[in-house]
Each structure stands twice: as C-alpha cells, then as structure tokens.
C-alpha positions as semicolon CSV with decimal commas, in nm:
position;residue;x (nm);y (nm);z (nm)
1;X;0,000;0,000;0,000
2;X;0,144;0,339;-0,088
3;X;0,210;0,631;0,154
4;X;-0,056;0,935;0,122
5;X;-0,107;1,284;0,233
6;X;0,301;1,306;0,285
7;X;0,333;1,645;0,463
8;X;0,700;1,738;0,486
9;X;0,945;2,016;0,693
10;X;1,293;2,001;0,643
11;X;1,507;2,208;0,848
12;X;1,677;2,262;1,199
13;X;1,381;2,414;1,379
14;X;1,174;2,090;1,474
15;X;1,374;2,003;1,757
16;X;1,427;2,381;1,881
17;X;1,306;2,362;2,263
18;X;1,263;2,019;2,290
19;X;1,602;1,883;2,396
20;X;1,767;2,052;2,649
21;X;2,099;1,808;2,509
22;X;2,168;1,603;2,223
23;X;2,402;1,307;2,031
24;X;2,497;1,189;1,760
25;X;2,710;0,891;1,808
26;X;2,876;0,691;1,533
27;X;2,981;0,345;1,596
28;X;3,119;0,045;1,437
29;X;2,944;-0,306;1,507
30;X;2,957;-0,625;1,388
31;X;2,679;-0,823;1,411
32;X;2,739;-1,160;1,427
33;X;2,531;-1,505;1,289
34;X;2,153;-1,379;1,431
35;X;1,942;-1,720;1,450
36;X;1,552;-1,647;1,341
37;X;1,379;-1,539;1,690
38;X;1,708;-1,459;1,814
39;X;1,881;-1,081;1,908
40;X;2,224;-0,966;1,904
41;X;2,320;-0,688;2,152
42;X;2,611;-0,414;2,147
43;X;2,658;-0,203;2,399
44;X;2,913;0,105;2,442
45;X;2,994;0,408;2,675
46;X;2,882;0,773;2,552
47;X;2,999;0,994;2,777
48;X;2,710;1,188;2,998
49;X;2,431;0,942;2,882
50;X;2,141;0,913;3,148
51;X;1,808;0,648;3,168
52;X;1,519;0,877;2,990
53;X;1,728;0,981;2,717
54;X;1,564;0,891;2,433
55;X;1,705;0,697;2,128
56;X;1,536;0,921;1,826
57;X;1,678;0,685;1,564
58;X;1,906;0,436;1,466
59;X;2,098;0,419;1,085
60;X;2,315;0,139;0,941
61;X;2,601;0,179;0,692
62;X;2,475;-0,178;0,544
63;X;2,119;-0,346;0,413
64;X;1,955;-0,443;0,719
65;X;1,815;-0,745;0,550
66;X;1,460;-0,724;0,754
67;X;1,622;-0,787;1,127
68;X;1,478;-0,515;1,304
69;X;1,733;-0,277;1,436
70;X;1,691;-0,118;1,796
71;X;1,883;0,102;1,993
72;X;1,827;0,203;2,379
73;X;2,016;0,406;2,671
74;X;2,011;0,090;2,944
75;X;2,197;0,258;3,194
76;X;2,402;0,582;3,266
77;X;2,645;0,636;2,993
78;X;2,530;0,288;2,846
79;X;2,409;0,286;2,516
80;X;2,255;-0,060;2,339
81;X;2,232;-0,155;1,985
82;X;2,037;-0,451;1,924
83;X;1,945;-0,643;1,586
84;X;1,639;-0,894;1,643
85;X;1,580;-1,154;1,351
86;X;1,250;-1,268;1,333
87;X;1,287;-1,311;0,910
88;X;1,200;-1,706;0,946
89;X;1,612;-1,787;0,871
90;X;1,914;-1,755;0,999
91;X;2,119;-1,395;0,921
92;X;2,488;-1,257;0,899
93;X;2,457;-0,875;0,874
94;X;2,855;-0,847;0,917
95;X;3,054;-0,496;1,016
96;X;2,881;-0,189;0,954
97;X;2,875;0,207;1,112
98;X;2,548;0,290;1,338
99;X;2,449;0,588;1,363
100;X;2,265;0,691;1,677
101;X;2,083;1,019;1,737
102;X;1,966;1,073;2,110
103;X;1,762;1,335;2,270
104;X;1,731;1,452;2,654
105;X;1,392;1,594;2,716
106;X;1,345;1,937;2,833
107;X;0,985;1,858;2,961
C-alpha cells in the first residue's frame, strides 16, 4: 500500500526547545550469525548518557536485510544496539557504522 497525504518540513527548527541536550554517536558493530527469533546486543559508553534519554533513531552503513534494528540508553552512559531476527532464517549482517541520534527531554 502506498504512503498518502506526505506532509513534509525540512530544516533545523523541529527540535528547537525540545532537547535541552543532544548526540549523535557513530559506531562500528559487527553483528554476528543472528538465529531467526534470536537478538544480538552491542553495547558502548557515551559519555554523559542518562536512563530517559531517548534513542530518536538508529541508521546502518549496510542493508539491514529485515532484522529489526533497535537502539536504547540501558543505563548511565550505556548505550545498546540490538538487531532482532525474526525473518524465518538464519542472518549474517557483518561490520557496519550505526548511527545513533539521542535526545534529553526538556519537559
């Protein structure tokens, strides 16, 4: 089914207010053979992370292949990037660059 009613706004002003910090992290994983039903987890330190930071999205250098790719601040200064394969077959995404953009809420 095709996308309708696309409304658009490119720019820097969408996030003015909203964030009273921000990051953009760039990473290198390598995810490993993912069995179907199965997750692969990589986690790293950014510096000044804190739990309610939110994770506004998540970018690989590579085809994804359908695994589902998550990423999540799990502790202070503790950020995870997980790939969960529920394709119905093994995978092998390999090496890649994440990029990570993160948000800490000013409300």
């Amino acid at each position: 089914m095709a996308l309708t009613s696309i409304v658009t706004s490119r720019g820097l002003q969408q996030f003015a207010g909203a964030f009273d910090e921000m990051w953009v992290v760039t990473c290198a994983v390598d995810f490993d053979n993912i069995a179907d039903g199965d997750e692969n987890d990589h986690q790293g330190t950014v510096d000044g992370l804190a739990l309610g930071d939110m994770v506004l999205g998540v970018s690989l250098s590579i085809d994804n292949e359908d695994v589902t790719i998550t990423s999540t601040v799990v502790a202070a200064n503790t950020l995870n990037i997980q790939a969960l394969n529920n394709t119905g077959g093994a995978k092998n995404l390999g090496a890649a660059t994440a990029k990570v953009l993160i948000g800490r809420p000013a409300w």
